[in-house]
N, CA, C and O atoms as a GROMACS GRO file, in nm:
protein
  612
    1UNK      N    1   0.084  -0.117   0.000
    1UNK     CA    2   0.000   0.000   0.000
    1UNK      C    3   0.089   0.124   0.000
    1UNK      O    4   0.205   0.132   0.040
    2UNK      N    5   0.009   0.223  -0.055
    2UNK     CA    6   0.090   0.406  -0.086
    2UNK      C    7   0.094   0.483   0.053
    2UNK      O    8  -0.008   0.532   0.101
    3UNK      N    9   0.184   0.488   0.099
    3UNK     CA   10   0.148   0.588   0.215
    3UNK      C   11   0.263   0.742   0.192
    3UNK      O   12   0.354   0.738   0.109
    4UNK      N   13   0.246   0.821   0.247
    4UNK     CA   14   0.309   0.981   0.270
    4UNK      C   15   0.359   0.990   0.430
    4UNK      O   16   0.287   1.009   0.528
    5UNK      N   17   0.453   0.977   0.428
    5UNK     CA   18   0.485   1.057   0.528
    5UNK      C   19   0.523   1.201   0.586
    5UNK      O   20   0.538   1.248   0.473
    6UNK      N   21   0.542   1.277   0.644
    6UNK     CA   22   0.592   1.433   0.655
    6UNK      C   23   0.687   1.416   0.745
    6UNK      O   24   0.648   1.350   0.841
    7UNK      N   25   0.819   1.456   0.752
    7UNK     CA   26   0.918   1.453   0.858
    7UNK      C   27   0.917   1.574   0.897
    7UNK      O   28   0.872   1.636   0.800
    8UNK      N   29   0.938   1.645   0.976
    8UNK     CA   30   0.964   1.759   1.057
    8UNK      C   31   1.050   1.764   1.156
    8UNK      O   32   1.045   1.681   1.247
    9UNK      N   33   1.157   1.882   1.152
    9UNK     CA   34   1.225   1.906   1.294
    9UNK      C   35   1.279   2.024   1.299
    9UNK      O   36   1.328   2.067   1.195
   10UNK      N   37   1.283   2.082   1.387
   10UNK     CA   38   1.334   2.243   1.385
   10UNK      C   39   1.428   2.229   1.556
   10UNK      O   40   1.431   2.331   1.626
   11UNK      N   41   1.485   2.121   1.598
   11UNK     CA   42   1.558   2.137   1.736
   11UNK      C   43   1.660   2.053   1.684
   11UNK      O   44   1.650   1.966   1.598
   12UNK      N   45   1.807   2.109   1.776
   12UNK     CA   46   1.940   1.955   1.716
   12UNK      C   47   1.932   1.970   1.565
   12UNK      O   48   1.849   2.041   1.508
   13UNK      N   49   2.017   1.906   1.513
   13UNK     CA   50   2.076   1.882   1.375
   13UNK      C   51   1.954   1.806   1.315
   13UNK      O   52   1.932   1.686   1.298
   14UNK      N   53   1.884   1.913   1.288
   14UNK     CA   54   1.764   1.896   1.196
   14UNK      C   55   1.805   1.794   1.047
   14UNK      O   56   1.752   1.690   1.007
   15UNK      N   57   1.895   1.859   1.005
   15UNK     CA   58   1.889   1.754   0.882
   15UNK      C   59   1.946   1.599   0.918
   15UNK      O   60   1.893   1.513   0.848
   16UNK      N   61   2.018   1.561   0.988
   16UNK     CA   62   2.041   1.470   1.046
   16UNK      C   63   1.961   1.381   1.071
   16UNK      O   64   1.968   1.259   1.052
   17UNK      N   65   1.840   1.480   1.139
   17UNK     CA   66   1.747   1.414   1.216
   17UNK      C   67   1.662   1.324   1.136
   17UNK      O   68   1.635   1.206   1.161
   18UNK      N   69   1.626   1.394   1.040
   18UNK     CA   70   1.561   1.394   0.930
   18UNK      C   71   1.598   1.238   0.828
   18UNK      O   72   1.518   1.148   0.800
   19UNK      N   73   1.755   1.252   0.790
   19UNK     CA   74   1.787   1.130   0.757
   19UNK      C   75   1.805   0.968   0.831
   19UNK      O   76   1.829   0.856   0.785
   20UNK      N   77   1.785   1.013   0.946
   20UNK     CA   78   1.836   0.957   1.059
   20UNK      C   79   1.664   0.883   1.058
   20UNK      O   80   1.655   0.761   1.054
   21UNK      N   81   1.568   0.949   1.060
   21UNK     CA   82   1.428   0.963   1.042
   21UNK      C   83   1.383   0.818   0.918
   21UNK      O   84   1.341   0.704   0.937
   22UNK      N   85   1.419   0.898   0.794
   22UNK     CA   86   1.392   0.833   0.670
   22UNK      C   87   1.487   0.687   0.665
   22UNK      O   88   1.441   0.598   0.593
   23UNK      N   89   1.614   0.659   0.738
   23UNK     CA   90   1.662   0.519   0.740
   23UNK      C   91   1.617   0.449   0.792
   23UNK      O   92   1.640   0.334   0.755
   24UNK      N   93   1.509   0.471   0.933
   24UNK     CA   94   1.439   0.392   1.042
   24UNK      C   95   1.336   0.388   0.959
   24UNK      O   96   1.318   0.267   0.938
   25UNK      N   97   1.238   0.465   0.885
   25UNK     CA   98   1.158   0.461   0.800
   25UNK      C   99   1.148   0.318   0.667
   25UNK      O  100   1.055   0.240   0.648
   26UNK      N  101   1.212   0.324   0.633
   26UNK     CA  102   1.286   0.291   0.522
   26UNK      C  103   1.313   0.098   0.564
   26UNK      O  104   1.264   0.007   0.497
   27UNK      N  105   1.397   0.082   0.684
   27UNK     CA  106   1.428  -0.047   0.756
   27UNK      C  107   1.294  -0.053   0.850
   27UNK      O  108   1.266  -0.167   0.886
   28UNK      N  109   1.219   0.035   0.890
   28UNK     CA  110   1.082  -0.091   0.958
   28UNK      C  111   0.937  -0.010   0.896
   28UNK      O  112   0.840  -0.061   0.953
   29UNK      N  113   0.919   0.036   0.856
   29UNK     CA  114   0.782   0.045   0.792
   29UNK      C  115   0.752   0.027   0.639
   29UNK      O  116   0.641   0.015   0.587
   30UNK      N  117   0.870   0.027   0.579
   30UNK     CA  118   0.879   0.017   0.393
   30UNK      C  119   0.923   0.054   0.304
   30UNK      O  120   1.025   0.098   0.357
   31UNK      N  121   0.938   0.080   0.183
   31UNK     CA  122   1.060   0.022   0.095
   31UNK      C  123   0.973   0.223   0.040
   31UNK      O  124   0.858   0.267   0.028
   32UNK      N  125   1.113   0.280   0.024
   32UNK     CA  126   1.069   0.440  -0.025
   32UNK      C  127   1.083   0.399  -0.168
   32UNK      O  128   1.154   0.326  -0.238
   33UNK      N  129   0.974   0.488  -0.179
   33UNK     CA  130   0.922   0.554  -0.325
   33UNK      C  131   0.977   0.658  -0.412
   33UNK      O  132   1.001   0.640  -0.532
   34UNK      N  133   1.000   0.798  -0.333
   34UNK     CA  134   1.058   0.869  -0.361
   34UNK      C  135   1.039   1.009  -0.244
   34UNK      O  136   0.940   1.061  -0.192
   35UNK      N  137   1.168   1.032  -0.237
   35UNK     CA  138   1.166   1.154  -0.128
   35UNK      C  139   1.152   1.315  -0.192
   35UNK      O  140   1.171   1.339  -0.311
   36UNK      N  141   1.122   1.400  -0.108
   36UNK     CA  142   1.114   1.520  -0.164
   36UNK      C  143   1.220   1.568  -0.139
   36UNK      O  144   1.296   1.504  -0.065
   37UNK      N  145   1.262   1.710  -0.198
   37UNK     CA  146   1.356   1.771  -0.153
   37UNK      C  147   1.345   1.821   0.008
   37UNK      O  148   1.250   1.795   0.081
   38UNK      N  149   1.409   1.863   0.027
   38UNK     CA  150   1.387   1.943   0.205
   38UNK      C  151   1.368   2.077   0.194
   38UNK      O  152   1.440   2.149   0.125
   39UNK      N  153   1.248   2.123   0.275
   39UNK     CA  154   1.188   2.270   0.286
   39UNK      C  155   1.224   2.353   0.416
   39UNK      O  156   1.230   2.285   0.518
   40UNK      N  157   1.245   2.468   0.427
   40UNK     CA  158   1.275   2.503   0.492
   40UNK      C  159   1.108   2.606   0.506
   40UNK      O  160   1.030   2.667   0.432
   41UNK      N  161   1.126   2.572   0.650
   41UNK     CA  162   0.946   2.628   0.677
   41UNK      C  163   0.966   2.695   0.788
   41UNK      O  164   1.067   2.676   0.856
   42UNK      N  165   0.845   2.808   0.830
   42UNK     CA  166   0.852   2.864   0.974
   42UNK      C  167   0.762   2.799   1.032
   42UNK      O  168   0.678   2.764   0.949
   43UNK      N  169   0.736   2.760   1.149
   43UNK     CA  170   0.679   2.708   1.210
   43UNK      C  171   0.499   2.695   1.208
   43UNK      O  172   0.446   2.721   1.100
   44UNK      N  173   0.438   2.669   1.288
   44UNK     CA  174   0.280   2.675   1.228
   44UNK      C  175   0.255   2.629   1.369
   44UNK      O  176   0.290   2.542   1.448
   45UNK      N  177   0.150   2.767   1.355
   45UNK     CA  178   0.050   2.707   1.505
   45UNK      C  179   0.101   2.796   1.623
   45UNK      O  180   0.029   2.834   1.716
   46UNK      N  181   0.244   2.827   1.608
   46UNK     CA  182   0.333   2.838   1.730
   46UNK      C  183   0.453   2.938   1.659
   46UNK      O  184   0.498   2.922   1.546
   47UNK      N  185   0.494   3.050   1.760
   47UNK     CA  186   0.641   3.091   1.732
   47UNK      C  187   0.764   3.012   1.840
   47UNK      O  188   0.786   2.986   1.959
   48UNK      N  189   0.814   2.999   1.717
   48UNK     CA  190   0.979   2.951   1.741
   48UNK      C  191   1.088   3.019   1.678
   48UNK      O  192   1.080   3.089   1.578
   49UNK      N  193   1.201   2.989   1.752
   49UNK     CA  194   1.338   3.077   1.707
   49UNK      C  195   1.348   3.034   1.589
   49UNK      O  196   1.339   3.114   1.496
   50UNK      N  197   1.374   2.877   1.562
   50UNK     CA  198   1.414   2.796   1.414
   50UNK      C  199   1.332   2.794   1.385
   50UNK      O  200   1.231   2.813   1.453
   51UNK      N  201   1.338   2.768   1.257
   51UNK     CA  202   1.206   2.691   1.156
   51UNK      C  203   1.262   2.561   1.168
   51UNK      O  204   1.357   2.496   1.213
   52UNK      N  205   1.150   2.555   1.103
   52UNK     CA  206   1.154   2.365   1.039
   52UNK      C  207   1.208   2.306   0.911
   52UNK      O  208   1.188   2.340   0.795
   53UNK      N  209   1.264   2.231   0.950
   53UNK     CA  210   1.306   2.139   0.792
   53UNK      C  211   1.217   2.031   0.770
   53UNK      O  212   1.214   1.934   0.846
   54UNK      N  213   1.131   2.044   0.654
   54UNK     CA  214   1.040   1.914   0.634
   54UNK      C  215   1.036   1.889   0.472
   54UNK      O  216   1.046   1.956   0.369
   55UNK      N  217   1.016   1.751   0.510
   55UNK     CA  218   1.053   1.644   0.388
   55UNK      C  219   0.962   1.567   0.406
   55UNK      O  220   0.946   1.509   0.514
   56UNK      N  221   0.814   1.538   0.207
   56UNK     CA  222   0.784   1.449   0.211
   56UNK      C  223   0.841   1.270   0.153
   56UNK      O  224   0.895   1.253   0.044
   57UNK      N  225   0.815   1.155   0.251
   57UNK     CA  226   0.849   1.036   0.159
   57UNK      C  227   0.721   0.965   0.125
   57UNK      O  228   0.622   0.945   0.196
   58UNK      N  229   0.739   0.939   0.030
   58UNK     CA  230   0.653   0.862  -0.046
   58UNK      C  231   0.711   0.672   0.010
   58UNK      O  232   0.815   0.608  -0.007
   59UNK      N  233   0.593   0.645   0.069
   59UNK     CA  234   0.665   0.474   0.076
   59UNK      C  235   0.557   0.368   0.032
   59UNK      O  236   0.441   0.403   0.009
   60UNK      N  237   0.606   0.212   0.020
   60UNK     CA  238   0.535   0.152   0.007
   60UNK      C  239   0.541   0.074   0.100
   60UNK      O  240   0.651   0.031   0.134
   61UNK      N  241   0.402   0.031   0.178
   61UNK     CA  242   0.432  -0.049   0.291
   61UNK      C  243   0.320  -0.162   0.309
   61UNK      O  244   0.200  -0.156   0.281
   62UNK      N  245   0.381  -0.249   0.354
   62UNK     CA  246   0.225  -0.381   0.405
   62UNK      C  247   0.180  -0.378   0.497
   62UNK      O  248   0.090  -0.459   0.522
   63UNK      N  249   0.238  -0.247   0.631
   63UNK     CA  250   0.141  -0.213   0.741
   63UNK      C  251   0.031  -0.124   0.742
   63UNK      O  252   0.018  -0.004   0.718
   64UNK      N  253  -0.045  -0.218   0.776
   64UNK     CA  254  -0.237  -0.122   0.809
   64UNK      C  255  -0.122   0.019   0.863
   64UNK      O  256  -0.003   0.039   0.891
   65UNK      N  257  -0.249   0.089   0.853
   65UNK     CA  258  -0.257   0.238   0.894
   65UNK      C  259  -0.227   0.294   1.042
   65UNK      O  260  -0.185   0.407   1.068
   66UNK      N  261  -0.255   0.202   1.124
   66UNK     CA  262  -0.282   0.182   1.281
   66UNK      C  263  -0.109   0.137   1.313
   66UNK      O  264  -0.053   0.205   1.398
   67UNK      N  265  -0.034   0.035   1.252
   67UNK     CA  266   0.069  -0.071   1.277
   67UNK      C  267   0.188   0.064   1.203
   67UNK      O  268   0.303   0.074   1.246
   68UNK      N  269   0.142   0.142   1.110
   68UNK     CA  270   0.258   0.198   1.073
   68UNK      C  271   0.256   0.346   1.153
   68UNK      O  272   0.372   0.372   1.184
   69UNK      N  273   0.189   0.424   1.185
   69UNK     CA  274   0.154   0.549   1.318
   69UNK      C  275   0.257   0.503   1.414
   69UNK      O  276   0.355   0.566   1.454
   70UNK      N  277   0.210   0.354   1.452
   70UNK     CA  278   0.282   0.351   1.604
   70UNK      C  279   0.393   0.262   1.575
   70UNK      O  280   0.437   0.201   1.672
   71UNK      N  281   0.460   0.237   1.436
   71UNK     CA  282   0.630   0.229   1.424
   71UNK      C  283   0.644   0.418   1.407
   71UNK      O  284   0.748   0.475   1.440
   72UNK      N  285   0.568   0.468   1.373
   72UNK     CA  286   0.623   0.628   1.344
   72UNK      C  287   0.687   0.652   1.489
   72UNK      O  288   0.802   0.664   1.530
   73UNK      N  289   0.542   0.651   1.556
   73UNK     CA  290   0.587   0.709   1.736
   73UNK      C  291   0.690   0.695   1.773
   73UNK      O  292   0.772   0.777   1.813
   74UNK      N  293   0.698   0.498   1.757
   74UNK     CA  294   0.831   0.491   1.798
   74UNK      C  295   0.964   0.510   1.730
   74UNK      O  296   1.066   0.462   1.780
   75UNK      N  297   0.965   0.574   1.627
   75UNK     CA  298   1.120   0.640   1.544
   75UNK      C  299   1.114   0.762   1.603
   75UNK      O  300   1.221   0.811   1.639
   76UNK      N  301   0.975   0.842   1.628
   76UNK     CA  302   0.940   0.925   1.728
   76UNK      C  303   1.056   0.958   1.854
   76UNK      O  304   1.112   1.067   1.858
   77UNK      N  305   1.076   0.878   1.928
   77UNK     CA  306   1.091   0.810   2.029
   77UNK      C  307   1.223   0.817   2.036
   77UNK      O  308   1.292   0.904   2.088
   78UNK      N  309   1.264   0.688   1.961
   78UNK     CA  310   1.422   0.669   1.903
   78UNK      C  311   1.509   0.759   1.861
   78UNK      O  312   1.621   0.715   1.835
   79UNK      N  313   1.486   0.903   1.842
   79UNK     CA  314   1.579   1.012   1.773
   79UNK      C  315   1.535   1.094   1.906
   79UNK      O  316   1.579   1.209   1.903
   80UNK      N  317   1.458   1.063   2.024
   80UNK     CA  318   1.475   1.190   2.122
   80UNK      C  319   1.367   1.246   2.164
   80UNK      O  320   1.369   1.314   2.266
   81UNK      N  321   1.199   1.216   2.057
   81UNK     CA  322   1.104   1.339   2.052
   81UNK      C  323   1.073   1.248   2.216
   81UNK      O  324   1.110   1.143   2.267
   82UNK      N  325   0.985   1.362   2.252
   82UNK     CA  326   0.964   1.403   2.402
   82UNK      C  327   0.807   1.456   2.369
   82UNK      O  328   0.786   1.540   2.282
   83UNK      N  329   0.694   1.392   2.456
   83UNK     CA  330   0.586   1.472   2.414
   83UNK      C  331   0.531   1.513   2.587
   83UNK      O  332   0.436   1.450   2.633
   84UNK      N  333   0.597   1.619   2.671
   84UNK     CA  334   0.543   1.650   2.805
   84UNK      C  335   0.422   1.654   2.825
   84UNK      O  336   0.346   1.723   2.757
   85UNK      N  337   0.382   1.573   2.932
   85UNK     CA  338   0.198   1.538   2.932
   85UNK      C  339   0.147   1.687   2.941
   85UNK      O  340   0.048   1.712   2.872
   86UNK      N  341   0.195   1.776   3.007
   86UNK     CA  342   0.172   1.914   3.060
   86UNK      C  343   0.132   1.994   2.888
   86UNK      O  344   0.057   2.091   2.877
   87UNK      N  345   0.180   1.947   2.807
   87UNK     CA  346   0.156   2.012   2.692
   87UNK      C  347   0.080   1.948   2.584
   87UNK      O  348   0.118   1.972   2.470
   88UNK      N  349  -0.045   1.852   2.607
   88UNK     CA  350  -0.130   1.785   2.501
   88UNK      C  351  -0.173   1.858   2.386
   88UNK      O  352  -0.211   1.969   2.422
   89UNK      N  353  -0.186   1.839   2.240
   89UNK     CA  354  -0.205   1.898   2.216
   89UNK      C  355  -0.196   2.058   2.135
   89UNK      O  356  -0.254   2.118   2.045
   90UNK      N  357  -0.072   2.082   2.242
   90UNK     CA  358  -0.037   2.186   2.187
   90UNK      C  359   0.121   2.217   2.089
   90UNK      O  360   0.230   2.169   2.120
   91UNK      N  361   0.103   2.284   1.998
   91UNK     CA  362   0.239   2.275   1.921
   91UNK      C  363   0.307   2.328   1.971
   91UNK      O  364   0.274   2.427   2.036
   92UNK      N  365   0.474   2.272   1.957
   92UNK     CA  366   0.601   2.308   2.033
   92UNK      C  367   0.715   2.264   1.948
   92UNK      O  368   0.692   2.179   1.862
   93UNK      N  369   0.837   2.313   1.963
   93UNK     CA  370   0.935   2.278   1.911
   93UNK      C  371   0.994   2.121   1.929
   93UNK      O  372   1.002   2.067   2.039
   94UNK      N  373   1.025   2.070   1.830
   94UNK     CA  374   1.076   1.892   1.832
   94UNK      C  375   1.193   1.904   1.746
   94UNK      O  376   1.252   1.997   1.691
   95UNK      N  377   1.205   1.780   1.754
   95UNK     CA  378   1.381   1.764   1.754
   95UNK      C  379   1.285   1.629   1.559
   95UNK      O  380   1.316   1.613   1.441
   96UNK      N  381   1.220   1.599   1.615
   96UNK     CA  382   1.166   1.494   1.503
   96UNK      C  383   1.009   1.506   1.539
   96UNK      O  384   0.964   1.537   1.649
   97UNK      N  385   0.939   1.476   1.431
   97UNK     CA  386   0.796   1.468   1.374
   97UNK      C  387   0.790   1.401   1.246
   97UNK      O  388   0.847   1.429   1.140
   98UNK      N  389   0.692   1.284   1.280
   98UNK     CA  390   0.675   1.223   1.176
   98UNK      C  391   0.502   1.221   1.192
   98UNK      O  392   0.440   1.176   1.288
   99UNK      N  393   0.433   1.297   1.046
   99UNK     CA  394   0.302   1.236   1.060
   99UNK      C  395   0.298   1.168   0.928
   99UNK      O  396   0.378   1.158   0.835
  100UNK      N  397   0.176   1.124   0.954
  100UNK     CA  398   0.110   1.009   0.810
  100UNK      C  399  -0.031   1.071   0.772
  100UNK      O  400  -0.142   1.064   0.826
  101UNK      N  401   0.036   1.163   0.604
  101UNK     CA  402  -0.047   1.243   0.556
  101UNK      C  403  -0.152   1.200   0.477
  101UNK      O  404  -0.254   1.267   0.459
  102UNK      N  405  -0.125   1.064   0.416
  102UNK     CA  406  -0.216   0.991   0.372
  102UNK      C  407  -0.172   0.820   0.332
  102UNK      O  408  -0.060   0.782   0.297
  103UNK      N  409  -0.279   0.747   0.347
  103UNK     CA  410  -0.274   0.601   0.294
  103UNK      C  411  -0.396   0.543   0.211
  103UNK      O  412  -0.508   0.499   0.237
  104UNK      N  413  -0.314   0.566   0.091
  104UNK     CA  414  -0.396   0.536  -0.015
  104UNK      C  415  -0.513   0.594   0.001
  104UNK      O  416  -0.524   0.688   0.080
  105UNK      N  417  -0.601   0.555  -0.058
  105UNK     CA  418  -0.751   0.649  -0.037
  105UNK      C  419  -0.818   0.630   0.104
  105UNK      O  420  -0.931   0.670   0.130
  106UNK      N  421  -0.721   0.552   0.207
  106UNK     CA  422  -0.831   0.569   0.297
  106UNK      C  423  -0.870   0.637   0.372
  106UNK      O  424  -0.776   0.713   0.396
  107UNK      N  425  -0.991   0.676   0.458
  107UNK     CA  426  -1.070   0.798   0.511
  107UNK      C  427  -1.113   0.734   0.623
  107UNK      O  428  -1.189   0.638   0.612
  108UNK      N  429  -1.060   0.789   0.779
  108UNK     CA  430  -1.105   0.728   0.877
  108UNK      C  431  -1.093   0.780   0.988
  108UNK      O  432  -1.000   0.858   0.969
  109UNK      N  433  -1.124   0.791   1.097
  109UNK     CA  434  -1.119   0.905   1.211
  109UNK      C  435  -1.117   0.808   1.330
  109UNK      O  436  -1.227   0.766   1.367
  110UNK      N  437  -1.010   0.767   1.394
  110UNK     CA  438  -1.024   0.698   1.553
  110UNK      C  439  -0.964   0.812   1.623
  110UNK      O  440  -0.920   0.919   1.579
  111UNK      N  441  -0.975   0.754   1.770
  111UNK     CA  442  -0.898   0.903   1.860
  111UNK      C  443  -0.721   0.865   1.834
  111UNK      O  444  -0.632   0.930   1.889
  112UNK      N  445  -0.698   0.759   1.745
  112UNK     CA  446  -0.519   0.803   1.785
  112UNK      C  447  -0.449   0.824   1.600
  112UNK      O  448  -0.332   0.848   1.568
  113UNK      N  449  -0.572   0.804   1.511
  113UNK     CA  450  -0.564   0.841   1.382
  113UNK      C  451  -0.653   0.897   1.258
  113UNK      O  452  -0.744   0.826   1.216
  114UNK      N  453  -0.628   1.026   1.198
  114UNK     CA  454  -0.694   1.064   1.119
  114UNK      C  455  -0.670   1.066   0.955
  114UNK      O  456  -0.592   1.151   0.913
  115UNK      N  457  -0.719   0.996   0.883
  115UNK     CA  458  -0.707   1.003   0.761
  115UNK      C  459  -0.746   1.056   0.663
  115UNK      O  460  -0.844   0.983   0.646
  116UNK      N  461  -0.752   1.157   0.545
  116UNK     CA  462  -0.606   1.156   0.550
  116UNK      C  463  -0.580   1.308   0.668
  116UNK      O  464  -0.677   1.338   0.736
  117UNK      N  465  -0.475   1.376   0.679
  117UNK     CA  466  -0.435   1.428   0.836
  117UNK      C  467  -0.562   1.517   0.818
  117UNK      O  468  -0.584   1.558   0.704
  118UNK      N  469  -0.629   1.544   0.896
  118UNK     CA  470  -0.651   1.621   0.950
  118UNK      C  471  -0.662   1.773   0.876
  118UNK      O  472  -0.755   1.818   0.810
  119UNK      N  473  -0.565   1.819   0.903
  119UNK     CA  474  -0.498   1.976   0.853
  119UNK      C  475  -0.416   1.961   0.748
  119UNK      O  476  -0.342   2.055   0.720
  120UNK      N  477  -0.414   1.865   0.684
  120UNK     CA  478  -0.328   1.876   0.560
  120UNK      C  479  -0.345   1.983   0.451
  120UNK      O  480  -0.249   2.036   0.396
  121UNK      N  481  -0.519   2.022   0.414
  121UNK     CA  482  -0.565   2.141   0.328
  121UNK      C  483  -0.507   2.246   0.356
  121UNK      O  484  -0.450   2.316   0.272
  122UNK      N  485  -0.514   2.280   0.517
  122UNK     CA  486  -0.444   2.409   0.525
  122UNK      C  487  -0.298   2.469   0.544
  122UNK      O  488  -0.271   2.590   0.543
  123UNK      N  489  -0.184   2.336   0.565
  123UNK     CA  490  -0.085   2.345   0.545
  123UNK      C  491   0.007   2.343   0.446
  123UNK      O  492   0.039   2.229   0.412
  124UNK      N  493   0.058   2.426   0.391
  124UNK     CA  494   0.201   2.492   0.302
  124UNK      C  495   0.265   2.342   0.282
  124UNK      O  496   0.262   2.247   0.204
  125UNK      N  497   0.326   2.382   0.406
  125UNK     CA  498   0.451   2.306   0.460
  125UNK      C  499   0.434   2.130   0.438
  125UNK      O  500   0.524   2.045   0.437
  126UNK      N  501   0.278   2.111   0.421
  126UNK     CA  502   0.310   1.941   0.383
  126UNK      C  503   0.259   1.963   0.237
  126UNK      O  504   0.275   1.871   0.157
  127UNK      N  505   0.207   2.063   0.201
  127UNK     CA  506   0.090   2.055   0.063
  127UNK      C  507   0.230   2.040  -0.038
  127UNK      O  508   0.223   1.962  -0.133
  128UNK      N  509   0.309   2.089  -0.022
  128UNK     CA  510   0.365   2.145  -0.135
  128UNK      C  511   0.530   1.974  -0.165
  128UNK      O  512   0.546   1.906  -0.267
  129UNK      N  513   0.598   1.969  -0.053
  129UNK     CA  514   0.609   1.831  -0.021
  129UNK      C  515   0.577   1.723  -0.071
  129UNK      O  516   0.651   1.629  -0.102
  130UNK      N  517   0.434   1.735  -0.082
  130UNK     CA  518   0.374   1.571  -0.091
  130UNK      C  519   0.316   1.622  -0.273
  130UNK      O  520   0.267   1.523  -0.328
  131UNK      N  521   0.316   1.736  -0.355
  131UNK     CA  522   0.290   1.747  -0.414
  131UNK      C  523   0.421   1.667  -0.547
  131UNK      O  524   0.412   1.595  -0.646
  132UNK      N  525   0.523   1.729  -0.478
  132UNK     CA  526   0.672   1.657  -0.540
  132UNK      C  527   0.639   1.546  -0.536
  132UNK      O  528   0.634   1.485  -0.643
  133UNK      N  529   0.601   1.470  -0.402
  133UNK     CA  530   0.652   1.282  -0.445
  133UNK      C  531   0.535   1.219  -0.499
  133UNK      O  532   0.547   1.126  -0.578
  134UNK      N  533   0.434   1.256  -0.466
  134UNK     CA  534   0.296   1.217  -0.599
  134UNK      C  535   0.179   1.308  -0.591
  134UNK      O  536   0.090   1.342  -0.513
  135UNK      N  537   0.226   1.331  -0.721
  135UNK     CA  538   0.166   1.501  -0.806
  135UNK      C  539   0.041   1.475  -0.821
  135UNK      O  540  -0.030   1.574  -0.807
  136UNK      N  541  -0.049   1.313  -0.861
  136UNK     CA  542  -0.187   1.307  -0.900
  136UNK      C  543  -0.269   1.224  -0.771
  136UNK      O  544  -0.377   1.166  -0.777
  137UNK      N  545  -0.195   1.239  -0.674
  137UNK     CA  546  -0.292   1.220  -0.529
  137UNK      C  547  -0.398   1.310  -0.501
  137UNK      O  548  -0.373   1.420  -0.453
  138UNK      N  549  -0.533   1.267  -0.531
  138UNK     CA  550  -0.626   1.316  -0.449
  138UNK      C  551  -0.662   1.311  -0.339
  138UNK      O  552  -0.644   1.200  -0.291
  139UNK      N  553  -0.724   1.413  -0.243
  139UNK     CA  554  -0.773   1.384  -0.118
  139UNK      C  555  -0.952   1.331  -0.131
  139UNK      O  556  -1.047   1.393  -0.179
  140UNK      N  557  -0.946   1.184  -0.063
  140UNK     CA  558  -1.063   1.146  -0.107
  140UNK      C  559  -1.171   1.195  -0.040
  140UNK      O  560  -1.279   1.136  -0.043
  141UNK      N  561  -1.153   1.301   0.025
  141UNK     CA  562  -1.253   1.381   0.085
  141UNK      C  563  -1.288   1.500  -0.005
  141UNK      O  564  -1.384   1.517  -0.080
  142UNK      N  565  -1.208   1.557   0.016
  142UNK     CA  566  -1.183   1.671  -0.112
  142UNK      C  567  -1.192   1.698  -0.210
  142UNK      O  568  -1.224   1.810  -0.248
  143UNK      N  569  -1.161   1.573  -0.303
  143UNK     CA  570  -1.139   1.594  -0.416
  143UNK      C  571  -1.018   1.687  -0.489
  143UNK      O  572  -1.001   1.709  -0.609
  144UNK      N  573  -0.957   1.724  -0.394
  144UNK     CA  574  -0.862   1.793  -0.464
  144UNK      C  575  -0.704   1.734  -0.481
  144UNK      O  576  -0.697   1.621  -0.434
  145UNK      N  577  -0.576   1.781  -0.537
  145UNK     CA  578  -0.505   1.730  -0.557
  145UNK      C  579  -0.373   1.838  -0.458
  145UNK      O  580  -0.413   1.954  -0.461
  146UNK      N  581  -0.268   1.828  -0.397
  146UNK     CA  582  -0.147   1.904  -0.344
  146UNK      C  583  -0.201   2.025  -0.396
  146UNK      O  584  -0.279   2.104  -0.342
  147UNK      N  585  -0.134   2.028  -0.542
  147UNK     CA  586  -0.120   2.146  -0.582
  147UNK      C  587  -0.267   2.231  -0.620
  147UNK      O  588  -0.265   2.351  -0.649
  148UNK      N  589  -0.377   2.161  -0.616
  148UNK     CA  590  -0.472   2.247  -0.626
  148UNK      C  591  -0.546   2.293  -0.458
  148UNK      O  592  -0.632   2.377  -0.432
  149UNK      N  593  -0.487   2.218  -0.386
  149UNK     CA  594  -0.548   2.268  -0.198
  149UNK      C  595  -0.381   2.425  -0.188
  149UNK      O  596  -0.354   2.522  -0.117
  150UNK      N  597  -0.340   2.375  -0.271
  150UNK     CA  598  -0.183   2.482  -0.232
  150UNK      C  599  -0.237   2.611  -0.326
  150UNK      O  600  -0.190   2.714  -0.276
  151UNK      N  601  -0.293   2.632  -0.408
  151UNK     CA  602  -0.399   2.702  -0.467
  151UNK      C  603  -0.530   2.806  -0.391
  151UNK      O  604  -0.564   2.923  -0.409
  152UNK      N  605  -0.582   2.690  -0.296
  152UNK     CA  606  -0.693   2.696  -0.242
  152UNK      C  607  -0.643   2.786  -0.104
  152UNK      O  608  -0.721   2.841  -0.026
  153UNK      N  609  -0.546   2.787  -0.098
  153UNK     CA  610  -0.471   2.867   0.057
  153UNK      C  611  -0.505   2.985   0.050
  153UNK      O  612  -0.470   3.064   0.138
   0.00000   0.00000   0.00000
């Protein structure tokens, strides 16, 4: 199955992080497709000193939707990210972020996953990303494609 990932990090050796990110990626959730270049973004939601470096990958994987989130968490995990209970919720600076912007067409809402994200329409920073590693992805809610929600901003 097609999945998207978004890497993000704006703390520590961001690009590092990032590759460091996409090899754990790569060895336990699935075989990459094709990566985007790396963006340099300001933050969203929240001010921070750094911006962010984010990169979409395109992968192919045989884990459900549910089984590949919580290998994310834990690469999450493995490079450092820290989520303080004191702060649910709310956006903050990370060292690594990995979400899962879409899988294949599917459309589904539990409390620990939303498909496809959530806020993907209104974000830059993944629209444009995921537009590079596959240009004729629709959102099956939407109907629209990257570059026409990157339009819609």
């Amino acid at each position: 199955m097609k999945a998207c990932l978004l890497l993000g990090s704006n703390m520590g050796d961001r690009e590092a992080l990032l590759t460091q990110a996409q090899s754990l990626i790569c060895r336990d959730c699935g075989r990459l497709i094709k990566a985007s270049k790396i963006y340099e973004t300001e933050p969203w939601g929240f001010d921070a000193e750094t911006p962010f470096l984010n990169q979409a990958l395109l992968i192919d994987t045989a884990q459900a939707p549910q089984e590949l989130i919580t290998q994310c968490l834990r690469i999450e995990n493995l490079l450092g990210r820290e989520r303080p209970a004191n702060i649910v919720g709310a956006y903050t600076s990370r060292c690594i972020d990995i979400d899962l912007l879409f899988y294949e067409e599917v459309v589904c809402q539990t409390p620990r996953l939303t498909l496809p994200h959530p806020q993907l329409h209104l974000r830059k920073f993944a629209l444009e990303p995921l537009s590079e590693v596959d240009p004729k992805w629709k959102h099956p809610v939407l109907g629209f494609t990257a570059q026409e929600m990157i339009k819609n901003l």
